[in-house]
KEKE-3310 file (N, C-alpha, C; in steps of 0.2 Angstrom, whole numbers, plus 5000, padded with zeros to 4 digits):
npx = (5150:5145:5156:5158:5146:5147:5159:5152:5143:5151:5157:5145:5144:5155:5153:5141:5149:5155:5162:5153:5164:5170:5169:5176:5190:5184:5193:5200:5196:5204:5200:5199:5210:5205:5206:5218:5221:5226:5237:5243:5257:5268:5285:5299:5304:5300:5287:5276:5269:5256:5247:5231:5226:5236:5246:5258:5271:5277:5288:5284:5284:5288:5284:5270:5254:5257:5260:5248:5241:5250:5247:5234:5235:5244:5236:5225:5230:5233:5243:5261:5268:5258:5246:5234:5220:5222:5217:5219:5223:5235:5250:5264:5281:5297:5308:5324:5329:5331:5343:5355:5356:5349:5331:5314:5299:5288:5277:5268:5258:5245:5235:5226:5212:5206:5208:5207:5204:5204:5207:5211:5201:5190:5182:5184:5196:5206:5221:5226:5237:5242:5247:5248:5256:5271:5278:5293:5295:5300:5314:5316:5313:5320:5316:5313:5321:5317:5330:5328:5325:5330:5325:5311:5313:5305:5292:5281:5269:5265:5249:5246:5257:5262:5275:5287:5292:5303:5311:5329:5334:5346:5348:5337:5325:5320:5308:5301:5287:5276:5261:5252:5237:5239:5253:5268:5283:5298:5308:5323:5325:5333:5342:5350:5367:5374:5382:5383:5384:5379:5367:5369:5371:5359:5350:5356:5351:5339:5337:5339:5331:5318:5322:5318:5305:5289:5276:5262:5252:5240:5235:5225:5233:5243:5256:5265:5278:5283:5293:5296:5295:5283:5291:5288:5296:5298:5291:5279:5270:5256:5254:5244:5246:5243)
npy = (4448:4461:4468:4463:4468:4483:4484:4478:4492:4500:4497:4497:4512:4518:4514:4518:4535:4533:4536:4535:4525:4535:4533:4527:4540:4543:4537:4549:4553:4554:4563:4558:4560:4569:4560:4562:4573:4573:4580:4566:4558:4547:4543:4537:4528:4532:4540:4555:4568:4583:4590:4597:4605:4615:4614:4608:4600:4587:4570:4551:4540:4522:4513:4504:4506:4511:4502:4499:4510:4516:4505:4509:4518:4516:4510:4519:4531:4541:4546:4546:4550:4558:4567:4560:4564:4557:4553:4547:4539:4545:4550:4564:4566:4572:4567:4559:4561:4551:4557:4568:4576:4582:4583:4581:4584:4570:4559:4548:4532:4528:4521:4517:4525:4529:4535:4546:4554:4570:4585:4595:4604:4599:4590:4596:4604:4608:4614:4627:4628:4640:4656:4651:4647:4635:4624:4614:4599:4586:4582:4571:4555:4557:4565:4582:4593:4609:4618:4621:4636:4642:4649:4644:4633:4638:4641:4653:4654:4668:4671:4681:4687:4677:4673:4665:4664:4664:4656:4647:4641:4648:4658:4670:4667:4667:4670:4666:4654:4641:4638:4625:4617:4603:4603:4610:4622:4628:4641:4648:4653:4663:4668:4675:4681:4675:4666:4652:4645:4634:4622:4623:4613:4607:4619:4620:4606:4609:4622:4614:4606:4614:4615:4599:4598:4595:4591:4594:4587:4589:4584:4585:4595:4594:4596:4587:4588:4582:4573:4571:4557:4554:4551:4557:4570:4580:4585:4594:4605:4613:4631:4645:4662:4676)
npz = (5704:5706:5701:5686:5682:5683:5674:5664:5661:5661:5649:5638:5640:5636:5621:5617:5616:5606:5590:5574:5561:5548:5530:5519:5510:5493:5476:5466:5450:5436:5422:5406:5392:5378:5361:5350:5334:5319:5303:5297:5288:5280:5274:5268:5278:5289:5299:5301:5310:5311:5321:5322:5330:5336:5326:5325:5322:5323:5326:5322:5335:5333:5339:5352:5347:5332:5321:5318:5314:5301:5295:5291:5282:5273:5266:5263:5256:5243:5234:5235:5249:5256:5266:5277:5287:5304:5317:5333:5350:5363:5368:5370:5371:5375:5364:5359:5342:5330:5322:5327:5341:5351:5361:5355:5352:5351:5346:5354:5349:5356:5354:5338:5331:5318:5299:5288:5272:5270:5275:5291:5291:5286:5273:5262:5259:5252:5243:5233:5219:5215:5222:5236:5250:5248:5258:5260:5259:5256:5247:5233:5241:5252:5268:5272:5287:5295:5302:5319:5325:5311:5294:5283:5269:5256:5242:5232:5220:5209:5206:5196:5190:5183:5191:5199:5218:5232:5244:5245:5258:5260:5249:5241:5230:5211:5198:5181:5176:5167:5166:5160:5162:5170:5167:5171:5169:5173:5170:5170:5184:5196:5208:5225:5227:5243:5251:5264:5281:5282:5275:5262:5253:5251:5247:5233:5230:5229:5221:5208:5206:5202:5186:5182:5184:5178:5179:5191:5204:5217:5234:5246:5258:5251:5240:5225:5213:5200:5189:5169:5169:5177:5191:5208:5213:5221:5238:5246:5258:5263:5268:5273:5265:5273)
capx = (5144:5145:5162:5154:5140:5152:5162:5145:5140:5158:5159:5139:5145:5161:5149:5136:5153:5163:5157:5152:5168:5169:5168:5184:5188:5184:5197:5199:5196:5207:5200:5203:5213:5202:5210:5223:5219:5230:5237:5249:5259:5275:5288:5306:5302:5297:5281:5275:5261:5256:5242:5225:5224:5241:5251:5263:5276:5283:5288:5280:5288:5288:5281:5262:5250:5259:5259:5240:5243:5254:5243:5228:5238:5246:5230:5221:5233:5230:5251:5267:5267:5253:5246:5226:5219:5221:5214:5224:5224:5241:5254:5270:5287:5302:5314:5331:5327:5336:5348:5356:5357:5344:5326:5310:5292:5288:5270:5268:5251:5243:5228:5226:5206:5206:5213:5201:5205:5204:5213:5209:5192:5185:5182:5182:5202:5211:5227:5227:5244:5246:5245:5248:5264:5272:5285:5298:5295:5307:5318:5315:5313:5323:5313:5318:5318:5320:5334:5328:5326:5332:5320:5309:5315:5297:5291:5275:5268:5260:5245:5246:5262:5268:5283:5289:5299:5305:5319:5329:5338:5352:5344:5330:5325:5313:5309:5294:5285:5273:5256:5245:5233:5243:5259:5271:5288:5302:5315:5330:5325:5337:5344:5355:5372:5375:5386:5379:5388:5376:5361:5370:5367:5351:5349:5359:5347:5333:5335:5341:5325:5313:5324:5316:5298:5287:5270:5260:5249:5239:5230:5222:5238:5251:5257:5272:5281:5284:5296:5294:5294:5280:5292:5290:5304:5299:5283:5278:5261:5253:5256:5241:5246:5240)
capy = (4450:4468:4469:4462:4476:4488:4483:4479:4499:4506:4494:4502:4521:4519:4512:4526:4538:4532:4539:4531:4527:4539:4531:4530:4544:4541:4538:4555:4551:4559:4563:4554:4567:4569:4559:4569:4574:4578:4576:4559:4554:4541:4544:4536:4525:4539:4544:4562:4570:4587:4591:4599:4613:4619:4614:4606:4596:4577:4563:4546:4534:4515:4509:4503:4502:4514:4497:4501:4519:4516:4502:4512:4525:4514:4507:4526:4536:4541:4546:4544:4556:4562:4568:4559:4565:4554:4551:4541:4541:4544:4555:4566:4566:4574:4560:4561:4558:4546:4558:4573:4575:4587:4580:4585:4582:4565:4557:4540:4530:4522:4519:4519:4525:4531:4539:4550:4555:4576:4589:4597:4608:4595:4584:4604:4607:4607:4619:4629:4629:4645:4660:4647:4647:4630:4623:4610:4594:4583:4581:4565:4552:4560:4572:4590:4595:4616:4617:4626:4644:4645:4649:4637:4635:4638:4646:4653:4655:4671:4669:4687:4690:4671:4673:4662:4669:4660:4656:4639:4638:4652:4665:4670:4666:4670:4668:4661:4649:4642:4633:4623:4613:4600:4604:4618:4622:4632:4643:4655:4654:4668:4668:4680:4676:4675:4661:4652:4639:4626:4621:4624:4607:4605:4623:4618:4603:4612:4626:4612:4601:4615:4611:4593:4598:4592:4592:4595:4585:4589:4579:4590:4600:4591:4596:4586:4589:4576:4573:4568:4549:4553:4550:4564:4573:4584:4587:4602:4604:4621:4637:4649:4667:4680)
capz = (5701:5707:5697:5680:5681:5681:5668:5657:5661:5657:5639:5638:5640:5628:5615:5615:5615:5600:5584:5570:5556:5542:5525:5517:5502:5487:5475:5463:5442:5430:5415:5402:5386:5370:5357:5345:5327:5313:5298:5296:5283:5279:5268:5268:5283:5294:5302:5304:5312:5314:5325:5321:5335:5339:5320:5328:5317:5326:5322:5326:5339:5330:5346:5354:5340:5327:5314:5314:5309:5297:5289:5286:5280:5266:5263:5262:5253:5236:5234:5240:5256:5254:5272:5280:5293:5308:5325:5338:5358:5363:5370:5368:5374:5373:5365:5354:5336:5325:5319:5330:5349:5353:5361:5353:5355:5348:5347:5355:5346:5360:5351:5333:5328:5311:5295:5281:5266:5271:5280:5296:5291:5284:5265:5257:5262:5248:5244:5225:5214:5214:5227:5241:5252:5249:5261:5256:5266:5254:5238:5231:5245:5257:5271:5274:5290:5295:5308:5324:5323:5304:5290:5280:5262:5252:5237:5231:5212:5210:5196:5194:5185:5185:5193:5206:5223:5236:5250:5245:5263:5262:5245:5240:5222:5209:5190:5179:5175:5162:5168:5155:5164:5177:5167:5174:5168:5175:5169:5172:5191:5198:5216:5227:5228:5248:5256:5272:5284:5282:5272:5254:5248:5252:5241:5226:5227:5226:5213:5202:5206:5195:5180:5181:5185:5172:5181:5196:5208:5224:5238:5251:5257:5250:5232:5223:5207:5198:5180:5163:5169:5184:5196:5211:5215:5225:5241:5250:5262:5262:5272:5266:5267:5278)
cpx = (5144:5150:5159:5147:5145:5156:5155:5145:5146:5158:5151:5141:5150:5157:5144:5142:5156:5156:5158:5159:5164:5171:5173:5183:5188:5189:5196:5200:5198:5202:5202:5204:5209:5209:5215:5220:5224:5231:5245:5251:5266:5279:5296:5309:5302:5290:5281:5268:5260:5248:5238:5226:5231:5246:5258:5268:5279:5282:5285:5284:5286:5288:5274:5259:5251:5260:5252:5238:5244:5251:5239:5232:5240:5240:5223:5225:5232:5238:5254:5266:5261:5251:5237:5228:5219:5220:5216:5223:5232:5245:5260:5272:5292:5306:5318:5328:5331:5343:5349:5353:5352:5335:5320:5302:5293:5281:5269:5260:5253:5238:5228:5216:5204:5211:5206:5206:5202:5208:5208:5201:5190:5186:5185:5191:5205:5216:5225:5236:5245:5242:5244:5257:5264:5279:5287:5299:5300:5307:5319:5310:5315:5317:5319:5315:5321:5323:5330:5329:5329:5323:5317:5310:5305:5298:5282:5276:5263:5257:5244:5251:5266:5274:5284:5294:5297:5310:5322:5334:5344:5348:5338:5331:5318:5313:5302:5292:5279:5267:5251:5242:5240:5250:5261:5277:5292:5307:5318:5328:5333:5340:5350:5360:5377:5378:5385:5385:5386:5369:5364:5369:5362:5348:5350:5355:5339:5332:5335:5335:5319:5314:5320:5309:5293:5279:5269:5254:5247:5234:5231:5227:5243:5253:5266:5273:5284:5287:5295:5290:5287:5283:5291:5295:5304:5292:5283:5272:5261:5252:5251:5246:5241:5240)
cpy = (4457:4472:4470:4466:4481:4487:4481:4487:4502:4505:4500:4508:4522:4519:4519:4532:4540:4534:4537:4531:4532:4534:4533:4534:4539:4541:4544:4551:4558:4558:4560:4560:4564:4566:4566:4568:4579:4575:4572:4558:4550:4542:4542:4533:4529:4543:4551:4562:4577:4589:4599:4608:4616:4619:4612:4600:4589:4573:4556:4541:4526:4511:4507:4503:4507:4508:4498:4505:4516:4509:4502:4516:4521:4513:4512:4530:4535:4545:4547:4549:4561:4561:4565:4563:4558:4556:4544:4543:4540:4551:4557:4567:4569:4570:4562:4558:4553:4547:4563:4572:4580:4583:4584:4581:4576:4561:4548:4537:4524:4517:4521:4519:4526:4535:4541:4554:4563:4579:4590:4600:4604:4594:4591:4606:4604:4612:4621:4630:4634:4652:4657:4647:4640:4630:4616:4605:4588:4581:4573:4560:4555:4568:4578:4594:4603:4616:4623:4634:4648:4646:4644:4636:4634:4642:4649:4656:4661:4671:4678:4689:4684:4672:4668:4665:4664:4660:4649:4637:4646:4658:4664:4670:4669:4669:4666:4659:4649:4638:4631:4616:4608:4601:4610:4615:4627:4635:4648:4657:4657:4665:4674:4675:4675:4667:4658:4645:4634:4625:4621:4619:4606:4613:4622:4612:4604:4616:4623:4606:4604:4614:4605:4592:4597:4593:4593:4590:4590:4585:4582:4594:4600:4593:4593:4587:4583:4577:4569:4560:4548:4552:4557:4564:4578:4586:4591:4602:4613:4625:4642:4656:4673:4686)
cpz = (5700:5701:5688:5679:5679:5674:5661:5654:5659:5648:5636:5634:5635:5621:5613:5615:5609:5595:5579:5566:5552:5537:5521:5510:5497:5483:5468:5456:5439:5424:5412:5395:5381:5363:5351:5338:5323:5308:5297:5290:5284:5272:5271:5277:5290:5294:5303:5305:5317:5313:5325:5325:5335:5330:5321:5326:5323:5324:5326:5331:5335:5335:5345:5347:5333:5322:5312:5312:5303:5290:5284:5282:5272:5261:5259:5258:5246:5232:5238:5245:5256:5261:5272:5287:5300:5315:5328:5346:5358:5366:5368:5372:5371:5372:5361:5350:5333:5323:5324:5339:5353:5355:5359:5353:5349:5349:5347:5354:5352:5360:5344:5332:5321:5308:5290:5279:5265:5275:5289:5299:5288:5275:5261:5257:5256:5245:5235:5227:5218:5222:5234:5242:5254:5254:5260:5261:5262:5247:5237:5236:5252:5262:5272:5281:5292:5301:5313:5323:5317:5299:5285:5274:5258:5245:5235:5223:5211:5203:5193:5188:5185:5186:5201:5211:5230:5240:5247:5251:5264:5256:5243:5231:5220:5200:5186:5178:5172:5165:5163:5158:5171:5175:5169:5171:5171:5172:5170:5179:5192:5205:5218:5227:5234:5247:5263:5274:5283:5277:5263:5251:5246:5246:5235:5223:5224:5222:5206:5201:5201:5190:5178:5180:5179:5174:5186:5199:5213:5228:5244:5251:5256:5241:5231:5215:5206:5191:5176:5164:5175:5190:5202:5214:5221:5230:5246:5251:5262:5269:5270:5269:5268:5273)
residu = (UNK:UNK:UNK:UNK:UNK:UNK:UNK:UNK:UNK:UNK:UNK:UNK:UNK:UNK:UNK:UNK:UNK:UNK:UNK:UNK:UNK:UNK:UNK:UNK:UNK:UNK:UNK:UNK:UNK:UNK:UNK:UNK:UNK:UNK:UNK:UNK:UNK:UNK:UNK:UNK:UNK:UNK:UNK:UNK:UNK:UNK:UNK:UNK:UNK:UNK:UNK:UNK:UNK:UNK:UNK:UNK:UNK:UNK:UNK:UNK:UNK:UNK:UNK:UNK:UNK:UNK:UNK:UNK:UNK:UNK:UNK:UNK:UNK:UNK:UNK:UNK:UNK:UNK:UNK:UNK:UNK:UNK:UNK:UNK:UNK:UNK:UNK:UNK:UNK:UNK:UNK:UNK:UNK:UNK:UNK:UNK:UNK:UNK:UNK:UNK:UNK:UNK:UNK:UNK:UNK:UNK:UNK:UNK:UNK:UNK:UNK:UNK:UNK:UNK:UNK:UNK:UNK:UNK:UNK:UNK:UNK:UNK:UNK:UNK:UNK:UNK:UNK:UNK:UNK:UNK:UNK:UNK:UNK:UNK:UNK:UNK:UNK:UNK:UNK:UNK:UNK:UNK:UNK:UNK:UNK:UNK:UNK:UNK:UNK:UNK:UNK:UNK:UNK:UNK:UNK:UNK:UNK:UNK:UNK:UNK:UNK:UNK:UNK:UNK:UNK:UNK:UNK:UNK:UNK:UNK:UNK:UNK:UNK:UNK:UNK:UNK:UNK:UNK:UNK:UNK:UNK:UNK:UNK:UNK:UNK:UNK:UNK:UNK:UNK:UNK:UNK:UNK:UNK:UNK:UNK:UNK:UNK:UNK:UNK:UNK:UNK:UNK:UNK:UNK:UNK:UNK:UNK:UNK:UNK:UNK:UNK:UNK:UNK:UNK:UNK:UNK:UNK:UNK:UNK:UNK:UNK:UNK:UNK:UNK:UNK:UNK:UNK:UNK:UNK:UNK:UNK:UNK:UNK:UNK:UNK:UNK:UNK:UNK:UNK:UNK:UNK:UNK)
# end
């Protein structure tokens, strides 16, 4: 009996001793990342998408719910590669592209929310002909893309003294042109006569693409050149100048 006291009064004294548990941590909540916004388009089974804040040119991965992009987009667009505004959840990665050995930021759609039919500022964002720096996103069907640290083949139409001047890859060019309402013509475009290691094709096809230019088009920042038949020949997104 005496024993059993004793041990009641020690279990007692531990009990009043011990200190209450602590309540396990919480677990910490990430953020969740504000959707992306930019402007998407499709052209020659290849996705792009270059993003609102930064300007940032990638291609789309043909994974997660990039079908649902690629939908609206067919379903919104008002011509062929013509760029909407989209909004998607989603991330970027370094991955190898289709062609070349080099890995390069790449936009995985993890969520597709929408596409509109404007640019980045809003419904009002549309590019003029002339006095705008175009850059040369691709000849015929085929995209063009600027190799790493080379220069971008562009031109710009100055309405001052109509003359065109431009880079087409290796020379710079220049010459005038005739503007009546959506038609435009080109002739005797000039060029310097340098030699480069690489890109010559892709110039040769370009000086020889305003030959064919017959009209013009734009939809928001996209302007294409199109010939006699309407086919476009040629689409370039806008670069304004400083």
């Amino acid at each position: 009996m005496r024993v059993t006291l004793l041990l009641l009064c020690a279990t007692a004294l531990l009990g009043a001793c011990s200190t209450p548990e602590s309540p396990p941590p919480k677990a910490e909540t990430t953020p969740e990342s504000p959707p992306l916004r930019g402007m998407y388009s499709y052209m020659a089974d290849a996705g792009w998408f270059i993003e609102c804040r930064s300007g940032t040119r990638m291609p789309v991965a043909q994974e997660g719910d990039n079908a649902a992009l690629e939908r609206a987009y067919s379903n919104g667009k008002s011509m062929d590669g013509a760029p909407l505004l989209a909004t998607v959840e989603g991330r970027v990665e370094d991955r190898l592209p289709m062609e070349g050995d080099q890995k390069r930021p790449t936009l995985i759609v993890d969520k597709f929310i929408s596409v509109e039919a404007q640019g980045c500022s809003g419904p009002s964002s549309t590019a003029q002909l002339e006095n705008t720096y175009w850059k040369l996103m691709a000849l015929l069907d085929r995209p063009v893309a600027t190799p790493e640290g080379a220069r971008e083949i562009h031109f710009v139409l100055n309405s001052a003294e109509r003359q065109l001047s431009g880079f087409a890859g290796c020379n710079r060019m220049s010459g005038p042109y005739v503007l009546e309402g959506e038609k435009i013509s080109f002739d005797q475009i000039a060029s310097t006569m340098m030699a480069c290691a690489s890109g010559m094709d892709i110039e040769q096809q370009f000086k020889q693409m305003f030959a064919a230019v017959a009209a013009w088009k734009i939809s928001g920042e996209t302007l294409q050149f199109v010939d006699i038949n309407g086919n476009a020949i040629a689409t370039f997104e806008s670069r304004y100048m400083k």
